[in-house]
N, C-alpha and C positions, 0 to 999 in steps of 0.2 A: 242889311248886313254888311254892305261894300261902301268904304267911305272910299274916294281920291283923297290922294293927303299930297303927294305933289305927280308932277307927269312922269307916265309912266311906272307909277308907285301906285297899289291898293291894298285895302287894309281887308281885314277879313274876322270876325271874332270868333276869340278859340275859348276853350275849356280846360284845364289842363287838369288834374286831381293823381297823385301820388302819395304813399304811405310809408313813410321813412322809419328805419329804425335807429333809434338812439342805446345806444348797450350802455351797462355798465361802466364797461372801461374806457366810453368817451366822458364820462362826467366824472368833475373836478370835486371830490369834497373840501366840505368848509370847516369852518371851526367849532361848529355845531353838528354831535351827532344823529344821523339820519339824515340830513338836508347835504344835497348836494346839487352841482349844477353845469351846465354847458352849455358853449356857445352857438345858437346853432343860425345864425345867420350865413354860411356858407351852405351847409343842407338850402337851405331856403333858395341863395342864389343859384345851384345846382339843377335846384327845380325850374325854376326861372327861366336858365338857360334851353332846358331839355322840352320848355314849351313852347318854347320859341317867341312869345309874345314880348311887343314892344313896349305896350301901355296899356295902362288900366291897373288893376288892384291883385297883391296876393296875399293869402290869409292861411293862416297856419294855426292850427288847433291840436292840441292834446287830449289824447283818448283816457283821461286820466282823473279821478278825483283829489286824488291827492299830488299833485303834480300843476304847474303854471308857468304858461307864459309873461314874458313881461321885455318889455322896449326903456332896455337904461346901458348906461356904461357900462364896460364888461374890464373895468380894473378890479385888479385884486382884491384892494382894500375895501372897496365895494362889496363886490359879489360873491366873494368866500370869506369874509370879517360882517363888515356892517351891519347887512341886508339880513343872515342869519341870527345874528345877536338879536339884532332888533324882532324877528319873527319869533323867536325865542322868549323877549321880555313880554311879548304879547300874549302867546302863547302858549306858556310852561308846558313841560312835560309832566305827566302823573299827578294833576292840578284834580282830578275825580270826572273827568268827560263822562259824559252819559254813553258815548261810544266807548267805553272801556266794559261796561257792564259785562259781569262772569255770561249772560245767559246767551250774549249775542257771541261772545266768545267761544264757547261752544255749541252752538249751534252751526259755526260758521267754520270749519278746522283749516287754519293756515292762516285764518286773518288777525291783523296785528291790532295792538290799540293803538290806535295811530287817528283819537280825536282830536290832536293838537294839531296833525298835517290837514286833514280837512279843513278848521278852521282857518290855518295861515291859507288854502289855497282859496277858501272861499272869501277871506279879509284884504287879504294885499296882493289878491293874482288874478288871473283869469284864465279860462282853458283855450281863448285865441287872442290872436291878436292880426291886424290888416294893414298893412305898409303898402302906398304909392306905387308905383313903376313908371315909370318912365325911361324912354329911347333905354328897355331891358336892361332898367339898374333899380333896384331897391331905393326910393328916395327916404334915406335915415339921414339924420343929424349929422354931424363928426364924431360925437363921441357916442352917437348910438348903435346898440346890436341888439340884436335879436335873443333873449336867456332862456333857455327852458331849467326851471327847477325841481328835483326829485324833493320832493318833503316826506319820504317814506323810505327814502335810498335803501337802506341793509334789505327790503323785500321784494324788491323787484330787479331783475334783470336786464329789464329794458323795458323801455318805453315810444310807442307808437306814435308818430309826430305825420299830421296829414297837412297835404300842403296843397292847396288850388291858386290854382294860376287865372285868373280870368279877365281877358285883354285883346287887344287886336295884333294881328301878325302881319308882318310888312310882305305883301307878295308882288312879283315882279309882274308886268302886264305884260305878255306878249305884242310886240309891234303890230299893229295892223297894214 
């Protein structure tokens, strides 16, 4: 469990695991209704920090089906144009999903037809994703961040965003 990394320095491996809430009114809608989105690589770094770990791996997962992670640019024209259009031409809305069917609809009171957000999360996302850490920095690209996307946005409120930390922590070694 104990490396030496230099004198007087040891390492120790942690765990960390926290469940974030992402509301509503942090996400940015697009130009496509229902899909919406936010940046959450600062949540991420927050977690990061609050584990104190230096290096090793963190991975962030969404408790969500209709909802994904994704590691790309967080420009506008990107991420509230582009990225929805295109999930859109792939897509459609009210195209006849098997998930639209009247009998799952009531069976189920409150749930949406929302076969076209399943698809996009299941086609072009994933519910985690795992970035680097090193000396307690996210190692991204320059122009990468961390997106999480609502593909259901008008029915939910928020969204559960779980984040593990798992890496080594710099401890001081008392003198002997």
């Amino acid at each position: 469990k104990e490396v030496n990394v230099s004198s007087g320095t040891q390492c120790e491996l942690s765990l960390y695991c926290t469940t974030l809430r992402v509301t509503r009114e942090m996400m940015l809608p697009t130009v496509e209704e229902g899909i919406a989105y936010v940046n959450v690589t600062r949540l991420i770094e927050r977690a990061v920090a609050a584990s104190g770990a230096l290096m090793g791996m963190v991975f962030a997962f969404v408790r969500h089906t209709t909802a994904m992670l994704v590691i790309n640019e967080d420009e506008e024209g990107l991420a509230k144009n582009d990225f929805p259009r295109a999930f859109r031409r792939l897509f459609p809305k009210g195209i006849g999903y098997a998930h639209y069917r009247p009998a799952r609809l009531t069976a189920m009171p409150g749930e949406s037809a929302n076969g076209d957000a399943h698809c996009i999360a299941f086609f072009c996302g994933r519910p985690f994703i795992a970035i680097p850490l090193v000396e307690g920095v996210l190692l991204l690209g320059t122009w990468q961040s961390a997106l999480l996307f609502d593909l259901d946005f008008r029915h939910h409120a928020e969204r559960d965003l779980v984040v593990v930390v798992q890496g080594y922590r710099a401890q001081a070694v008392p003198p002997s």
